[in-house]
C-alpha positions in Angstrom: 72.9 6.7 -83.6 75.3 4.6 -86.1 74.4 1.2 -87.9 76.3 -0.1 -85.1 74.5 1.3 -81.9 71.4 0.7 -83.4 71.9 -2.6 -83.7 72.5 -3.1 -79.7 70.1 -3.5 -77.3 72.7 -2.3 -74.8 72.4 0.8 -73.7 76.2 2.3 -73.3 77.5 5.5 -71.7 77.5 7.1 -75.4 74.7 6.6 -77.5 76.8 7.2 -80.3 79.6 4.7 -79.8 80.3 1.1 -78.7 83.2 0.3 -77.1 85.9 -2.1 -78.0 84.9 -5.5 -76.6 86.3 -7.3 -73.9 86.3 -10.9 -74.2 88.9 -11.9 -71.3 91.8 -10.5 -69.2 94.5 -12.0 -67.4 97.0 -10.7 -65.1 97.5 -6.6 -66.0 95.9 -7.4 -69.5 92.4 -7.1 -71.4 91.7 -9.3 -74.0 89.6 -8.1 -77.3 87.5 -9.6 -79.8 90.0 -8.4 -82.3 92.9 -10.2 -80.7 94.2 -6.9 -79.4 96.1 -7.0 -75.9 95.5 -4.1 -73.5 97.8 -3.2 -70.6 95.4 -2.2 -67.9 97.1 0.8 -66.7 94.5 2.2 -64.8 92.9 -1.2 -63.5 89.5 0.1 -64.9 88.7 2.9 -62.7 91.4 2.6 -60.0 89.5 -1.1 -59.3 91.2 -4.0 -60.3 94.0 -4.2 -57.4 94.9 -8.2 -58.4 94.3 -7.7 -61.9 92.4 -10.3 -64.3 91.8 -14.0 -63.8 92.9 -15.1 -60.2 92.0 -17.8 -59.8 92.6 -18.1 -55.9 89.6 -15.8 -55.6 87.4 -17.0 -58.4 87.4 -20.4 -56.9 86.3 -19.1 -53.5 83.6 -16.5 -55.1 82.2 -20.2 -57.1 82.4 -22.2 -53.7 80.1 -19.5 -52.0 77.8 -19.2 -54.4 77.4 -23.5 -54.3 77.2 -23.0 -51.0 74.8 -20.0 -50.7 74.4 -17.1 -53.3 71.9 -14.9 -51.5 69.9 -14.4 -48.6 67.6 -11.0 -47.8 70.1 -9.2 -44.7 67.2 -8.8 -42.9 66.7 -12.0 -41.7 69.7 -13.5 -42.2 73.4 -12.8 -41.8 76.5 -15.3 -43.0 79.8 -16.0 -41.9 80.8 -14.5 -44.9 80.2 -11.5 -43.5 81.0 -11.6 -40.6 84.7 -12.2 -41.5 85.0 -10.2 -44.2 83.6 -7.1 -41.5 86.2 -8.7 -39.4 88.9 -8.8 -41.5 88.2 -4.8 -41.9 87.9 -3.9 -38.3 90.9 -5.4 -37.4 92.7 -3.9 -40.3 92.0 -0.3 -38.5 93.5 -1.4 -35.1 90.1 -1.1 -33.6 90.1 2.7 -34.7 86.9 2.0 -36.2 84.4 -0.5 -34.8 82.2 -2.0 -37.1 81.3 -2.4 -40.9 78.3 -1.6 -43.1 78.4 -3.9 -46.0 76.1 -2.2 -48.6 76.2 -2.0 -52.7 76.1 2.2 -52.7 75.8 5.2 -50.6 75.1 5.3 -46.6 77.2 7.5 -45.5 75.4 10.4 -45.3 72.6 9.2 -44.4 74.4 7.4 -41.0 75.9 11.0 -40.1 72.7 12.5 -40.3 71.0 9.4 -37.7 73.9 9.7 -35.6 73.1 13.1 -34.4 69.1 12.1 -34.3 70.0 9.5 -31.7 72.2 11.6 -29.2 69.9 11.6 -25.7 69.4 15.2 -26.4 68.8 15.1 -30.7 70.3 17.7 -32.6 67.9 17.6 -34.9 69.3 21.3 -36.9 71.8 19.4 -38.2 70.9 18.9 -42.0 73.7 20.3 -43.9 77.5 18.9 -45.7 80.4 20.8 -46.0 82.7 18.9 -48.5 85.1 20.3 -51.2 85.1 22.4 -54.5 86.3 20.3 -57.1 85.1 17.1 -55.9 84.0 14.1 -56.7 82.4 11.3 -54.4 79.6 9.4 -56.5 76.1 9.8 -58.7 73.5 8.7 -56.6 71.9 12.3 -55.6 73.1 12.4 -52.4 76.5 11.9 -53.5 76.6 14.3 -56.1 74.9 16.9 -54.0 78.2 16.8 -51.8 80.4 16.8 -55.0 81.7 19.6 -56.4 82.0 19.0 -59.9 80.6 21.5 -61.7 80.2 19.4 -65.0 78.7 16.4 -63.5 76.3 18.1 -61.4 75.0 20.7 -63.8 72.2 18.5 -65.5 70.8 17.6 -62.5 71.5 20.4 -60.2 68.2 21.4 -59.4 67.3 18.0 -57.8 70.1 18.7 -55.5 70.3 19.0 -52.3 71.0 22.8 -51.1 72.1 21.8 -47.7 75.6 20.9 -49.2 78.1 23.9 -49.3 81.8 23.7 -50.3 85.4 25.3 -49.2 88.9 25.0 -51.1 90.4 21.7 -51.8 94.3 21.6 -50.4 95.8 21.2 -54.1 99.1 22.5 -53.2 100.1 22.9 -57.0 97.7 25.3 -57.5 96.0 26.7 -54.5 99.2 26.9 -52.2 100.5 30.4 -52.6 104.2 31.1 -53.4 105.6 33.0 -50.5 103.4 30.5 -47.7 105.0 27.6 -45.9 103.2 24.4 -45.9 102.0 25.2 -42.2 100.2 28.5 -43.3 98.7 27.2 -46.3 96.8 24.4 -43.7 95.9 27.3 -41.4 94.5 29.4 -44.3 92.5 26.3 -45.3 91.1 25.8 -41.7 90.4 29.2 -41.3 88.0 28.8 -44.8 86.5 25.8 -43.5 86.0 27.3 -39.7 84.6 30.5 -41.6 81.8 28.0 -43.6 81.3 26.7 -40.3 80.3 29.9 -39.0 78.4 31.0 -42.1 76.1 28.2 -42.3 75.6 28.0 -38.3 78.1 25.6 -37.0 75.1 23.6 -35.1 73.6 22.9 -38.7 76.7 20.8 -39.6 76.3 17.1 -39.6 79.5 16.3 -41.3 82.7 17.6 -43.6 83.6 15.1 -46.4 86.6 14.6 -48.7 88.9 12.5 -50.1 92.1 11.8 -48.6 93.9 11.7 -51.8 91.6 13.4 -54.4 91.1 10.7 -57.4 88.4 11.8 -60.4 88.2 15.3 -59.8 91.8 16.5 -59.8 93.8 13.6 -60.5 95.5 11.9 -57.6 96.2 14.7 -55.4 97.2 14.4 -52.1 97.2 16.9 -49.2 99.9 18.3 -47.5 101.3 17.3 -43.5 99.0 17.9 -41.5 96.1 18.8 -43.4 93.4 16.5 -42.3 94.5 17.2 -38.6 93.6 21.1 -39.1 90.4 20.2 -40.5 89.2 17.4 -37.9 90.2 19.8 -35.5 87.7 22.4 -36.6 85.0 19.3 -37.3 85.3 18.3 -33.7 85.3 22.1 -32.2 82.1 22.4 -34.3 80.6 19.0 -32.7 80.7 17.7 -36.9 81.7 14.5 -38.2 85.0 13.5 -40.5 83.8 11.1 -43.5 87.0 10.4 -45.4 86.2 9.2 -48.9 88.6 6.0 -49.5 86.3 4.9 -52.8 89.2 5.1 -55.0 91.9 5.8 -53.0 91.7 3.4 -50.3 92.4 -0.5 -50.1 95.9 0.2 -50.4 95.7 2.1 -53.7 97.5 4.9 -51.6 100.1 2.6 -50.3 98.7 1.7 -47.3 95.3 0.0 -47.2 93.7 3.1 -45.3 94.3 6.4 -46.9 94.4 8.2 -43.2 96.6 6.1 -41.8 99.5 8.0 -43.7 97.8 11.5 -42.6 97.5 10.9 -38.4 94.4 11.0 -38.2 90.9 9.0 -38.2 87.7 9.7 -39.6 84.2 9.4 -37.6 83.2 7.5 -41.1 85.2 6.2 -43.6 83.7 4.8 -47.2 85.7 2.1 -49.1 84.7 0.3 -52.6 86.7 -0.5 -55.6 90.1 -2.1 -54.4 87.6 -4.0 -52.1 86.6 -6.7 -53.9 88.9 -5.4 -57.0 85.9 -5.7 -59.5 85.4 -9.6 -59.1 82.1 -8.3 -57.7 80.0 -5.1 -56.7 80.7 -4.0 -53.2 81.5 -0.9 -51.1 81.5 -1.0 -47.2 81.2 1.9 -44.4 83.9 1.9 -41.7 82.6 3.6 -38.5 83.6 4.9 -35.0 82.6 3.1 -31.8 81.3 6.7 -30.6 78.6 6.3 -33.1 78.1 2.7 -33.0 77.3 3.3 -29.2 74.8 6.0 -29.4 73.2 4.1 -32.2 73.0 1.1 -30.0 71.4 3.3 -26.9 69.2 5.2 -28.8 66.7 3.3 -31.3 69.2 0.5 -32.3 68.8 0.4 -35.7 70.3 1.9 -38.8 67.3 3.4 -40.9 68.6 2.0 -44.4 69.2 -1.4 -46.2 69.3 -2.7 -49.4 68.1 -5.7 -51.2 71.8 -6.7 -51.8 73.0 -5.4 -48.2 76.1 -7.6 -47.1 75.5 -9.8 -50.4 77.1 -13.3 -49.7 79.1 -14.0 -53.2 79.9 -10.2 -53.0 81.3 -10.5 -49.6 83.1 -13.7 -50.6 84.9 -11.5 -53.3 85.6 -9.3 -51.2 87.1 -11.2 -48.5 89.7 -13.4 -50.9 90.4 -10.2 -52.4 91.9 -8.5 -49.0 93.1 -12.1 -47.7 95.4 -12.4 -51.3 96.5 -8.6 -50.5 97.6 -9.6 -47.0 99.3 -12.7 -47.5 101.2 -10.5 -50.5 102.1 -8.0 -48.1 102.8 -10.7 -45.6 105.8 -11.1 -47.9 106.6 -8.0 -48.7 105.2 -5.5 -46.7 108.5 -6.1 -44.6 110.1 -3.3 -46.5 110.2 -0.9 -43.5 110.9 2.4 -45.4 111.7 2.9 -49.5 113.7 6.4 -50.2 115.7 7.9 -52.7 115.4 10.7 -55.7 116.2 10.2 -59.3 117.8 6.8 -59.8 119.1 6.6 -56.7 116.5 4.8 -54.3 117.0 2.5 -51.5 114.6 -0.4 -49.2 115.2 -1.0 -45.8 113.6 -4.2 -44.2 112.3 -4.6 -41.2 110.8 -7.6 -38.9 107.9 -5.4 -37.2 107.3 -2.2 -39.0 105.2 -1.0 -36.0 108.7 -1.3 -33.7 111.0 -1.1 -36.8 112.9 -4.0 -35.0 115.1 -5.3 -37.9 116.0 -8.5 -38.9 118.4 -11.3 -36.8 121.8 -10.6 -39.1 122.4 -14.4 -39.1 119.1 -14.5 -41.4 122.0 -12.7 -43.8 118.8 -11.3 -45.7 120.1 -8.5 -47.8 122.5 -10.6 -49.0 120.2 -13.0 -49.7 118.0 -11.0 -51.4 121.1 -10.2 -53.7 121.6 -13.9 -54.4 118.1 -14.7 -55.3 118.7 -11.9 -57.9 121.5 -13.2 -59.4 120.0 -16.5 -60.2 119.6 -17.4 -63.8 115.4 -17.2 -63.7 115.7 -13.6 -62.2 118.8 -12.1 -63.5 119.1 -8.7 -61.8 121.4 -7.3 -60.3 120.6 -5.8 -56.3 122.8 -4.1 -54.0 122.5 -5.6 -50.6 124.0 -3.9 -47.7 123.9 -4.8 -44.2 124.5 -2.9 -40.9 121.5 -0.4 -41.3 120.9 0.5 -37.3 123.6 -0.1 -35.8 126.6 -1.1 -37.9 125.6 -4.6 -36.9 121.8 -5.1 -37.4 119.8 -4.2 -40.2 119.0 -5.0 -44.4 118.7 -2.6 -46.8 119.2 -2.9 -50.3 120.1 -0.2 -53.0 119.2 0.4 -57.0 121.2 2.4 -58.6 120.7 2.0 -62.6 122.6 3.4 -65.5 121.5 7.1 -66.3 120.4 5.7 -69.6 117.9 3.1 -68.3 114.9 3.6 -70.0 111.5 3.5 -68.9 110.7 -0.2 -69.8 113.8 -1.3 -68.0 113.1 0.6 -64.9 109.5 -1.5 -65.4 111.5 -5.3 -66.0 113.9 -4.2 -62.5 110.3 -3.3 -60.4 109.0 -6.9 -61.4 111.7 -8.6 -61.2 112.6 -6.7 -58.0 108.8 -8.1 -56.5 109.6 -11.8 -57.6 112.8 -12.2 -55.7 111.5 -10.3 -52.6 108.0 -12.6 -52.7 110.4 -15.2 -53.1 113.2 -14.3 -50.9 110.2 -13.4 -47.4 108.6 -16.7 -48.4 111.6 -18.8 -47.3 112.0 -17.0 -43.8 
């Protein structure tokens, strides 16, 4: 230890070294003691989806907690709650059916009860198969089905042996040369089908990964068709899907479920971090009505809780986090499609990106859009083009900067791009 760390009572990640600290934040930026200004680039660890300071959500995390800051979830539930569960169902399109609101892992454990409360139990089934490298937590149970090597290796003989892992689909490095996206997925389910196998396929209770790999490999996502291959040989097997969304759900991913971008949907899905986008501590469990059902007609109860289950100012976070996400998108998330390569990149618009019907052309929105633009408090130039569908309806707009743009421009056009668009759907 130095002078310094001595002098803490703190106990930080490194005995040896105290971090630079944080006295405020605002917006994208951190705040030091020191004066310093950080650009959060990384939004603390993939976390803080509204940034620092909003003040929209800490004026409804301060009115919950006048109105009620705690309450034991075993005795009492809150409307809190209820909506923010709400709020997340209904985001899935009733793919999944209800919502665990917890502070830490449950996953594993509600895969495991599921197939104890089938009328006929299938009590063999004790073991994971998830994904080497991987990363999904440090609670034990999590970090038994992780396979990172470094993380687990101090504590690997308190871990469960009942986990075993298969490939990860890392394209970059594990896709072969001379194989075609399609055979590259069929080699993968053939390792995962051969695990099955291997282990006994009635031992399985569940397979586990990350839609778009976060910690472990560094935002890597799979390629089409992927996760369809692999629920295919969960569900030949009788196994569950858990799709980890800790990091790269809530929208990180660009929609605010990971698997809705891959066609398929998991038995259990885990979400945390964008959530409540560290304005409090909370992760949630998304799960299938299949499970919910045989829950509910075997012993009707889930066998975990925690003392800060469904926490009420946690919950409150969590729902004016998601509520300022979806009024944003309400605004923008009309940009039916974005395309392009290099510096040549085009937005369509849409009225209903489920239909893809476009906009009345008497709205005149493209043009529109490049009007806002070119108004004195904006001052960027936008490409509007109408005509998209049919000759007659549909918006799109073009950028096309200079070749020489640099990389802080390009950031100024993205911004300034967001304004006029927020601005722009507002007035509709």
């Amino acid at each position: 230890m130095t002078n310094e760390t001595k002098a803490s009572a703190l106990l930080h990640r490194n005995t040896r070294f105290i971090p630079k600290k944080a006295i405020g934040g605002k917006g994208c930026y951190i705040f030091l003691e020191d004066g310093t200004k950080f650009l959060d680039a990384t939004g603390g660890a993939a976390v803080s989806c509204l940034g620092h300071g909003n003040e929209q959500v800490a004026q409804i995390i301060k009115d919950q907690m006048d109105q009620i800051s705690y309450c034991h979830s075993a005795f009492f539930s809150t409307q809190v709650a209820e909506d923010l569960a709400k709020l997340l169902v209904d985001s899935t399109e009733g793919k999944l059916s209800k919502v665990f609101i917890t502070s830490s892992e449950a996953a594993l454990k509600l895969a495991r009860q599921f197939f104890l409360e089938l009328p006929t139990p299938q009590t063999e089934r004790t073991r994971f198969i998830a994904r080497l490298p991987s990363y999904h937590g440090t609670t034990l149970g999590a970090l038994s089905v992780g396979g990172h090597v470094q993380r687990r290796e101090p504590f690997e003989p308190l871990l469960s042996k009942n986990v075993s892992h298969v490939s990860p689909c890392y394209a970059y490095r594990g896709k072969r040369d001379s194989e075609s996206n399609a055979e590259y997925v069929a080699r993968l389910s053939a390792e995962l089908d051969a695990e099955f196998q291997r282990v006994g396929p009635e031992t399985v209770c569940a397979f586990i990964a990350e839609p778009v790999v976060g910690a472990a490999l560094g935002c890597v996502p799979a390629v089409p068709g992927y996760f369809r291959a692999m629920k295919a040989v969960c569900e030949k097997h009788g196994a569950l899907l858990i799709l980890d969304e800790i990091m790269s759900g809530m929208g990180r991913s660009g929609t605010l479920h990971a698997w809705e971008q891959e066609d398929v949907v998991p038995d259990i899905q885990t979400i945390a971090k964008g959530l409540g986008g560290g304005y409090a501590p909370v992760s949630a469990v998304l799960i299938n009505d299949s499970i919910v059902q045989t829950m509910d007609k075997g012993t009707g109860q889930f066998r975990h809780g925690q003392t800060y289950q469904g926490h009420p100012v946690s919950c409150a976070a969590a729902f004016a986090v998601q509520k300022t996400i979806q009024e944003h998108d309400s605004r923008v998330i009309l940009t039916g499609d974005i395309r392009g390569k290099g510096l040549f990149w085009g937005l369509e618009f849409v009225k209903d990106k489920a239909t893809k019907e476009p906009f009345d052309p008497k709205d005149r929105l493209s043009y529109r859009i490049q009007e806002k633009g070119l108004e004195p408090e904006h001052g960027v130039s936008l490409y509007g083009c109408s005509g998209t569908v049919d000759g007659v309806k549909g918006d799109h707009l073009m950028l096309a900067p200079p070749n020489i743009v640099s990389e802080e421009e390009i950031d100024i056009i993205v911004a300034t791009l967001g304004n006029v668009l927020k601005e722009v759907f507002a007035s509709l």
